[in-house]
Backbone as a ProteinNet text record, in pm:
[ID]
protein_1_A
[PRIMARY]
XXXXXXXXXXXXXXXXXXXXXXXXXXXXXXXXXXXXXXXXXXXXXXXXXXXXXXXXXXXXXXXXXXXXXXXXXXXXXXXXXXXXXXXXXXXXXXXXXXXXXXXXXXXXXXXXXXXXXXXXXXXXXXXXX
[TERTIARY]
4795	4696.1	4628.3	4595.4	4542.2	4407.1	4335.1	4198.8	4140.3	4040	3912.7	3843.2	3795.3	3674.2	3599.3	3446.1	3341.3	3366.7	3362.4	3315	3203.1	3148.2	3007.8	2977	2898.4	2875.9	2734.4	2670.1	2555.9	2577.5	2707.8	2691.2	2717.6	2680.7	2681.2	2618.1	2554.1	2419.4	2433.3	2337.3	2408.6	2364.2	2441.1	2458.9	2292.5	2301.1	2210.7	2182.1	2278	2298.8	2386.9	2421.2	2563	2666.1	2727.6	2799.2	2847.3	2930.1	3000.6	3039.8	2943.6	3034	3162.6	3265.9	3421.2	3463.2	3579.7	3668	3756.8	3809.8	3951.1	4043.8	4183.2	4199.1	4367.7	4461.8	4563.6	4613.9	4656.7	4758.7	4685.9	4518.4	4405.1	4311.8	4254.5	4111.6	4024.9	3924.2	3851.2	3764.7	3691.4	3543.2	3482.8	3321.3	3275.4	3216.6	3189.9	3143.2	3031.4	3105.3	2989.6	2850.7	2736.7	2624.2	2600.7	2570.1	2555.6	2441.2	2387.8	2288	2311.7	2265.4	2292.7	2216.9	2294.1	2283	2135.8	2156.7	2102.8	1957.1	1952.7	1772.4	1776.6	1826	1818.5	1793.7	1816.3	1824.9	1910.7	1869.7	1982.6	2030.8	2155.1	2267.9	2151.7	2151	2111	2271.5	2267	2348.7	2493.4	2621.3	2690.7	2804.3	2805.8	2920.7	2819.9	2684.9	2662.6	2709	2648.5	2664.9	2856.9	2885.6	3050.6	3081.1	3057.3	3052.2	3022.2	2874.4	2818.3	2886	2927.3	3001	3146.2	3202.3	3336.4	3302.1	3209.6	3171.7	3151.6	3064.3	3048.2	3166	3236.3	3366.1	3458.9	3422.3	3475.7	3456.6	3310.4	3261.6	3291.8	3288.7	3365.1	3492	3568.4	3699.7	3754.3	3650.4	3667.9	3619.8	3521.5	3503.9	3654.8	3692.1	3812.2	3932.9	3931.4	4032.1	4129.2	4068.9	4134.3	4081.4	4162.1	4070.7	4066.4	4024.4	4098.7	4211.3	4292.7	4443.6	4504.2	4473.1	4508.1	4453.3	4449.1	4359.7	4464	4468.8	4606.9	4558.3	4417.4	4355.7	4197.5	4134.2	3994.4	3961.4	3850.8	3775.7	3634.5	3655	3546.4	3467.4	3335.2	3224.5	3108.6	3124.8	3041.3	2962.1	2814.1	2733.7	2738.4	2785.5	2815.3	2968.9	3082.8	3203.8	3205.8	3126.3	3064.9	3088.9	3054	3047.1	3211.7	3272.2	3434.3	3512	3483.5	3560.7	3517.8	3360.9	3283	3314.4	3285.5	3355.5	3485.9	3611.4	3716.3	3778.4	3687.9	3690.5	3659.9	3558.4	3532.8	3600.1	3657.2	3749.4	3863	3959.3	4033.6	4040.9	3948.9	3905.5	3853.2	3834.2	3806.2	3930.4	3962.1	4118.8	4222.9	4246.2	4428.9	4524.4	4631.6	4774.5	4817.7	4919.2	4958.6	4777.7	4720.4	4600.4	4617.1	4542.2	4535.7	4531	4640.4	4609.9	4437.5	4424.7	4238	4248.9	4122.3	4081.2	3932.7	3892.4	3756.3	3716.7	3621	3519.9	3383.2	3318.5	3212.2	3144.2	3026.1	2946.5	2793.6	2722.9	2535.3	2555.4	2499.7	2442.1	2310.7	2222.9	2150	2069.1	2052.3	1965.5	2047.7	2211	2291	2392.2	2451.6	2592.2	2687.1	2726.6	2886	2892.6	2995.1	2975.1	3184.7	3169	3335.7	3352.8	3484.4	3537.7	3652.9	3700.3	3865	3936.1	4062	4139.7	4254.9	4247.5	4303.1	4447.7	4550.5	4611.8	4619.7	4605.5	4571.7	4713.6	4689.4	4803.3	4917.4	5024.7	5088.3	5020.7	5014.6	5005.8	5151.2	5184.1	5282.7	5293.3	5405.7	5357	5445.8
11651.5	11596.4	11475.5	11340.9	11275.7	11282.2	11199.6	11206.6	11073.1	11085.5	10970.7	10944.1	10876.1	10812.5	10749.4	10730.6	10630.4	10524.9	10387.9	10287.5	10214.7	10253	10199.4	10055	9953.2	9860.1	9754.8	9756.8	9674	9532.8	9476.4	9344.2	9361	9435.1	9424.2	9479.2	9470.8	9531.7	9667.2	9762.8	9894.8	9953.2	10046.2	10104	10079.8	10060.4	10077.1	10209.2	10285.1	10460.7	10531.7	10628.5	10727.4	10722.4	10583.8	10549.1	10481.4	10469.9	10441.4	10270.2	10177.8	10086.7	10053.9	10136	10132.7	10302.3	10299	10416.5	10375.8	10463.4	10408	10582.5	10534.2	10659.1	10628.2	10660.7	10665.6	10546.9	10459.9	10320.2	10181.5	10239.7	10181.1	10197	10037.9	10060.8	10016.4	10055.9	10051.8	9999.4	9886.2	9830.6	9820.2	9870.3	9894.2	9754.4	9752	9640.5	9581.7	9420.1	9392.3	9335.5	9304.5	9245.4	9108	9002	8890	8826.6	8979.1	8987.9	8983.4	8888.1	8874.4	8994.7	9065.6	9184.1	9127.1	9105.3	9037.3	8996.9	8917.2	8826	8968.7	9033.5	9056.9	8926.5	8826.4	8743.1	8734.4	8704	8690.1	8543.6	8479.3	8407.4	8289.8	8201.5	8118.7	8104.7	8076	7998.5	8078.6	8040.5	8126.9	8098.8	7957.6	7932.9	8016.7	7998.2	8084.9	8227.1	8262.8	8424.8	8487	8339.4	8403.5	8437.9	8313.6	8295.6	8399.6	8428.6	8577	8714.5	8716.2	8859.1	8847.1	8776.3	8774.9	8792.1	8719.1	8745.8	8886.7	8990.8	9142.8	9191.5	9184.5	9225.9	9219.5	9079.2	9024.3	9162.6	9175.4	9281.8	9409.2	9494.5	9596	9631	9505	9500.7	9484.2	9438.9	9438.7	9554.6	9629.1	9773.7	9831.2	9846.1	9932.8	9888.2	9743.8	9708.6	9604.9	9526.9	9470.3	9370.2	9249.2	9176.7	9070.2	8972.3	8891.2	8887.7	8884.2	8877.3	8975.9	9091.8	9227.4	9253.8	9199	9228.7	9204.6	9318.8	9381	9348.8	9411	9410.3	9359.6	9261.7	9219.8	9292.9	9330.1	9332.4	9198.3	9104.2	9046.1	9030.2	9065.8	9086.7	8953.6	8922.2	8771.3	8819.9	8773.2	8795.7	8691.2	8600	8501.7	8437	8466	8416.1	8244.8	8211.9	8023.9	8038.7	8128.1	8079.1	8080.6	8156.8	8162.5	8040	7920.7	7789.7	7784.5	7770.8	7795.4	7858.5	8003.9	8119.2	8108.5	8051.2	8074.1	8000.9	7879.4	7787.8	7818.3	7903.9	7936.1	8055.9	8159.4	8257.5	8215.2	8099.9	8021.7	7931.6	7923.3	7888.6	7938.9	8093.9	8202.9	8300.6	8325.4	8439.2	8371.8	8386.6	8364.2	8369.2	8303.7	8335.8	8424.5	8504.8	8498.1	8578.9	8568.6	8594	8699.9	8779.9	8927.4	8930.1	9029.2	9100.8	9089.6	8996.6	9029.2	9020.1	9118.4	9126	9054.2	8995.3	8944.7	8954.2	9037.3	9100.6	8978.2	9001.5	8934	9104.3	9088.3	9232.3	9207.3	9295.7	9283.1	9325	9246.2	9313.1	9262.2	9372.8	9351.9	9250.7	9135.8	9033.6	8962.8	8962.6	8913.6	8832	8713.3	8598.4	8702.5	8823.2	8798.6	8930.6	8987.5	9134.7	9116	9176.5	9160.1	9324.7	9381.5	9499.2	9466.6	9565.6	9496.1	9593.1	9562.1	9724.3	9633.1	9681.5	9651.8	9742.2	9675.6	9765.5	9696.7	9866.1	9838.3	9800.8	9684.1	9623.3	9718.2	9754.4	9846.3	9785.4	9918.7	9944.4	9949	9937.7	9916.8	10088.7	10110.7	10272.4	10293.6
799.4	890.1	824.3	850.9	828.8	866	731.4	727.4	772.5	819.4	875.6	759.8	722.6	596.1	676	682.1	727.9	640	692.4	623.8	612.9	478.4	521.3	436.8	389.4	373.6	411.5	275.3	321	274.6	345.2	411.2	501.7	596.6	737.4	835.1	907	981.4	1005.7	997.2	995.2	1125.4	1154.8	1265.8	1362	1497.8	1543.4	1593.1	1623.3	1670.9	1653.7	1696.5	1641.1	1609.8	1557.2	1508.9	1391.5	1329.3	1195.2	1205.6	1067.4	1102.1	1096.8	1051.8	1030.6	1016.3	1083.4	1064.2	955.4	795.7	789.3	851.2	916.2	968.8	973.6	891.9	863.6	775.2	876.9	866	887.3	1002	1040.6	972.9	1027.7	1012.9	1165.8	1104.9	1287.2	1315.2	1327.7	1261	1434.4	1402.6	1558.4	1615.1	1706	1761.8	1719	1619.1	1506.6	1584.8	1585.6	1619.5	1537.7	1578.7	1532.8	1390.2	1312.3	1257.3	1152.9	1013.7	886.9	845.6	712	723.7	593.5	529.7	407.7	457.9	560	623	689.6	799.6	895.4	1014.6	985.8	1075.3	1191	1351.1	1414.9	1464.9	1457.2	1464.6	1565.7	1613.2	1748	1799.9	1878.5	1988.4	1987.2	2076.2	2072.3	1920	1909.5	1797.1	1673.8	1624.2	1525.7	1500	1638.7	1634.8	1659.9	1699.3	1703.1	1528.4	1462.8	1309.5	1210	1267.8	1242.2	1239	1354.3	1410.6	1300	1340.8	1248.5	1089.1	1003.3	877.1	890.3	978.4	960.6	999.6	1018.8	1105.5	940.7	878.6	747.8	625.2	642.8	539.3	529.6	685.1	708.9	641.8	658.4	645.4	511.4	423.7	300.2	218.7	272.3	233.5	227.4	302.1	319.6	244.8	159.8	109.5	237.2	303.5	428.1	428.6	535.3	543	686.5	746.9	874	891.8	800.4	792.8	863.4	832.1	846	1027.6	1064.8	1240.8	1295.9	1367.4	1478.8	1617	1657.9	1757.5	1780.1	1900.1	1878.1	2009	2031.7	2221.5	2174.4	2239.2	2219.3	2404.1	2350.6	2441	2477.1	2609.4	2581.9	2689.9	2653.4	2775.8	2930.9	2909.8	2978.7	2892.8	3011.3	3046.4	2957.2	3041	3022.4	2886.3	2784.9	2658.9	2598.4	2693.3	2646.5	2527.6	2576.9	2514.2	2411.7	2398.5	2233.2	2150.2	2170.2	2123.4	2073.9	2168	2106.1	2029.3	2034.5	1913.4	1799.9	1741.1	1637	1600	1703.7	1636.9	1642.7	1678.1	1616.7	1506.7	1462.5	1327.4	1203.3	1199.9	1174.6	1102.3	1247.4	1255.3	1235	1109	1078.6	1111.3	1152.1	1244.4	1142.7	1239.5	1362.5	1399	1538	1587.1	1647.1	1581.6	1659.2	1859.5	1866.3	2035.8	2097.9	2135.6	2227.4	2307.2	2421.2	2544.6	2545.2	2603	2624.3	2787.3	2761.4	2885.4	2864.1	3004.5	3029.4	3053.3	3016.9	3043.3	2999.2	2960.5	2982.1	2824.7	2747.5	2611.5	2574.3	2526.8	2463.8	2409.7	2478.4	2372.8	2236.9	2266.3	2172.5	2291.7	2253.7	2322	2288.4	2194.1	2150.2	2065.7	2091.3	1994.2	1984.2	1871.2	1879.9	1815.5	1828.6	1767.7	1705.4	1593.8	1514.2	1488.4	1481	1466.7	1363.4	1234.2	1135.3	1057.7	1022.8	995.3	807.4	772.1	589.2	523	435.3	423.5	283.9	252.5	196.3	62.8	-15.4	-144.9	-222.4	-320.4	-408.5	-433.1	-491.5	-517.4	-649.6
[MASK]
+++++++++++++++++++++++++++++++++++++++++++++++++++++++++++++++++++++++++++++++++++++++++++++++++++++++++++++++++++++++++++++++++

């Protein structure tokens, strides 16, 4: 049976509620839907290219807990509060995310008092044995 590990990490904003900022869980890793917030100020991001910038650096940190890193991103869901910000946004996670560019879905939906929340589904890159 394979095991789950929490990933935890203070470079990256920590959980706001019942959840883990990263799963590692077999072959994956799982990083939750980052928030645009320097974990370090607690500062949050302005505008949408910051907070795209933002989100991906925590998404970055997660992922390096676990021994992973942008490279390694199989899968994104990125979350925009307004659609409109789409072109911005995907400018900077094209400049960000490394080819080949992970599988994403991008929803328009209501969040919280944040432009941009992203999620990552990482696969851990082989160990030598």
């Amino acid at each position: 049976m394979q095991e789950k590990k929490q990933i935890v990490t203070n470079n990256a904003p920590s959980p706001a509620g019942p959840y883990s900022q990263g799963i590692d869980a077999g072959p994956y890793v799982y990083v939750a839907g980052q928030r645009p917030v320097n974990a370090e100020t607690g500062g949050m991001a302005q505008g949408i290219r910051d907070q795209t910038r933002q989100v991906l650096k925590n998404i970055e940190s997660v992922l390096r807990e676990a021994g992973c890193g942008l490279e390694d991103v199989v899968r994104t869901t990125v979350y925009l509060s307004d659609i409109g910000h789409f072109a911005e946004m995907n400018e900077v996670y094209s400049e960000m995310m490394p080819k080949p560019y992970p599988a994403r879905t991008t929803f328009g939906c209501q969040l919280r008092g944040i432009l941009v929340e992203i999620d990552a589904i990482a696969l851990k890159p082989r160990t030598e044995e």
